[in-house]
C-alpha positions as a LaTeX table, in Angstrom:
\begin{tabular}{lrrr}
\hline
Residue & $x$ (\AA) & $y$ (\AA) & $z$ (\AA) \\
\hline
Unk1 & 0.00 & 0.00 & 0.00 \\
Unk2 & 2.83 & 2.32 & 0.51 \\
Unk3 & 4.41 & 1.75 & $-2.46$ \\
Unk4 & 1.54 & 2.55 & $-4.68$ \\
Unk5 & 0.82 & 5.55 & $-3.02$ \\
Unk6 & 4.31 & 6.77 & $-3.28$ \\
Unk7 & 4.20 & 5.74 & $-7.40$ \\
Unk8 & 1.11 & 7.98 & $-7.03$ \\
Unk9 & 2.49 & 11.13 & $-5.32$ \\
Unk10 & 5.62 & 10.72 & $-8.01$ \\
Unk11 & 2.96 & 10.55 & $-10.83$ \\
Unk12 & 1.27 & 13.78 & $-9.17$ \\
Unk13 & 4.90 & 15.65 & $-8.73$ \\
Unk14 & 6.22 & 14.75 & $-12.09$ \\
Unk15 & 2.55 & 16.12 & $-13.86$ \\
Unk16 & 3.25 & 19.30 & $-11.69$ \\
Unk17 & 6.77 & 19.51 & $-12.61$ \\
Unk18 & 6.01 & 19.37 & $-16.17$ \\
Unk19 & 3.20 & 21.68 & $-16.25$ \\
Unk20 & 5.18 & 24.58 & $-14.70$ \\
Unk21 & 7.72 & 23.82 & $-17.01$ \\
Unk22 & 5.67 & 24.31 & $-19.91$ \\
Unk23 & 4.52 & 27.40 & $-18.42$ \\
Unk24 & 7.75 & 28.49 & $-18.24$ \\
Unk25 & 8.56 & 27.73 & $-21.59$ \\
Unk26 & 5.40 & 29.76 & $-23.10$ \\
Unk27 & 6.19 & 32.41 & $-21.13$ \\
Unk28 & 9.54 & 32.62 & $-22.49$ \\
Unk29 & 8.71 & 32.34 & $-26.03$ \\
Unk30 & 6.27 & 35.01 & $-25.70$ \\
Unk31 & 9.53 & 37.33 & $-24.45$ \\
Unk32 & 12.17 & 36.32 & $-26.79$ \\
Unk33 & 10.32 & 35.36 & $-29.97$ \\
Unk34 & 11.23 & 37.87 & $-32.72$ \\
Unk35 & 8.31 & 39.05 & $-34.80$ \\
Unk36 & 11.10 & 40.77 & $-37.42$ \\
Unk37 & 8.88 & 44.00 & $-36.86$ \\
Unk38 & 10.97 & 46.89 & $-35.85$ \\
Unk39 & 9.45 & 49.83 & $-34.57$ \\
Unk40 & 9.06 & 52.93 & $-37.45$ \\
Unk41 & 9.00 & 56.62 & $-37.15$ \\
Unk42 & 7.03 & 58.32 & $-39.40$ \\
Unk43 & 5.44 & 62.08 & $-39.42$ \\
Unk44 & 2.14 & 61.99 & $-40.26$ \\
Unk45 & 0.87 & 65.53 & $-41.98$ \\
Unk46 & $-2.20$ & 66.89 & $-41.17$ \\
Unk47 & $-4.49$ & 69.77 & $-42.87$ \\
Unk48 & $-3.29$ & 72.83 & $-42.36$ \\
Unk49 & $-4.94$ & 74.21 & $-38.86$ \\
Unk50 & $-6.21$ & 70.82 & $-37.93$ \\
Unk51 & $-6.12$ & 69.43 & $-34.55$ \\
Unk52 & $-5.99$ & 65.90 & $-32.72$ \\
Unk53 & $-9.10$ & 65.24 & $-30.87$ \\
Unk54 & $-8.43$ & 61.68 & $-30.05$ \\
Unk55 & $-6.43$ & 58.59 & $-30.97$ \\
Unk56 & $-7.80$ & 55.23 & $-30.81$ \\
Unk57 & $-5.67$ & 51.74 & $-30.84$ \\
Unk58 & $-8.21$ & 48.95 & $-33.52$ \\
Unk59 & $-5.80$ & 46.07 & $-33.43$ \\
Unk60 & $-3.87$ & 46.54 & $-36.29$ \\
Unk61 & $-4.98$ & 49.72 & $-36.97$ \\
Unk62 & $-4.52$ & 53.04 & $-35.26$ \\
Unk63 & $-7.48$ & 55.69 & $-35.66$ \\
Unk64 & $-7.69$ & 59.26 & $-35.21$ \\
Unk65 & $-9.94$ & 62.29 & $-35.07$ \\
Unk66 & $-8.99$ & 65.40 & $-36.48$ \\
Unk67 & $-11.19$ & 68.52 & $-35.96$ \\
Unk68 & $-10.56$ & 70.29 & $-39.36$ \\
Unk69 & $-12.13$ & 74.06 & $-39.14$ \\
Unk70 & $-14.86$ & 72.65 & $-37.67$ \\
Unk71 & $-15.41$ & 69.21 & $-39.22$ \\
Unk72 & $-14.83$ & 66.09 & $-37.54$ \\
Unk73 & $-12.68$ & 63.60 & $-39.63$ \\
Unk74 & $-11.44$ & 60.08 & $-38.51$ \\
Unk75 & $-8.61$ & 58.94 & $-40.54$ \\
Unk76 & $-7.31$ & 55.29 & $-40.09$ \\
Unk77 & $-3.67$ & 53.97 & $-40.12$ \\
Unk78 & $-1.64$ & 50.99 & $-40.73$ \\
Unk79 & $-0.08$ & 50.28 & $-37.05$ \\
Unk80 & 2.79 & 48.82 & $-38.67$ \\
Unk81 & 3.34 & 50.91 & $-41.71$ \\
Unk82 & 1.60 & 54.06 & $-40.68$ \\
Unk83 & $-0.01$ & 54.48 & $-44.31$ \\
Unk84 & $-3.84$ & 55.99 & $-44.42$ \\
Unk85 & $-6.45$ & 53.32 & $-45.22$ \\
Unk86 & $-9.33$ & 55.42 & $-44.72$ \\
Unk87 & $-10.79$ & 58.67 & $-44.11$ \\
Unk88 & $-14.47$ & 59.31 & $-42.81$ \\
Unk89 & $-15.44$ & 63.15 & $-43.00$ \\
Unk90 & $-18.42$ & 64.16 & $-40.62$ \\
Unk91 & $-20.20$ & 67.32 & $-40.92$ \\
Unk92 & $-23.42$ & 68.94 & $-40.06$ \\
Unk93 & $-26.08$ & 69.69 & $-42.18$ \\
Unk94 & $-26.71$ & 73.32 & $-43.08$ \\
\hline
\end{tabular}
């Protein structure tokens, strides 16, 4: 009886063992894995006289709104590239 119950409390250590280890291991290739992204700089131009309301993180997308002499605008970027996919102008009717 003894015996088995030591095989058992190995069998239980050695599944805990492992599982930390693999832990371990994930957590470390999260940290060192290398995307091959590096981080750009990049100057985005605005309108002349626009400002920055707000920026916005989408995933892979970064989106901001511009007030533009009194018109709302929400242009979206590449996160990576920083090109413009898209532009949305909002104004009021007159």
């Amino acid at each position: 009886m003894a015996a088995r119950v030591k095989r058992m409390m190995l069998i239980a250590g050695l599944t805990t063992a492992l599982g930390i280890g693999a832990v371990f291991v994930a957590i470390g290739y999260k940290l060192f894995r290398g995307d091959g992204t590096a981080a750009a700089d990049a100057t985005l131009l605005l309108p002349k006289g626009a400002r920055i309301v707000a920026t916005a993180p989408l995933g892979d997308r970064i989106a901001v709104t511009l007030d533009v002499g009194g018109t709302t605008e929400i242009r979206t970027y590449d996160a990576k590239t920083f090109k413009m996919l898209g532009r949305a102008r909002f104004a009021t009717e007159p």
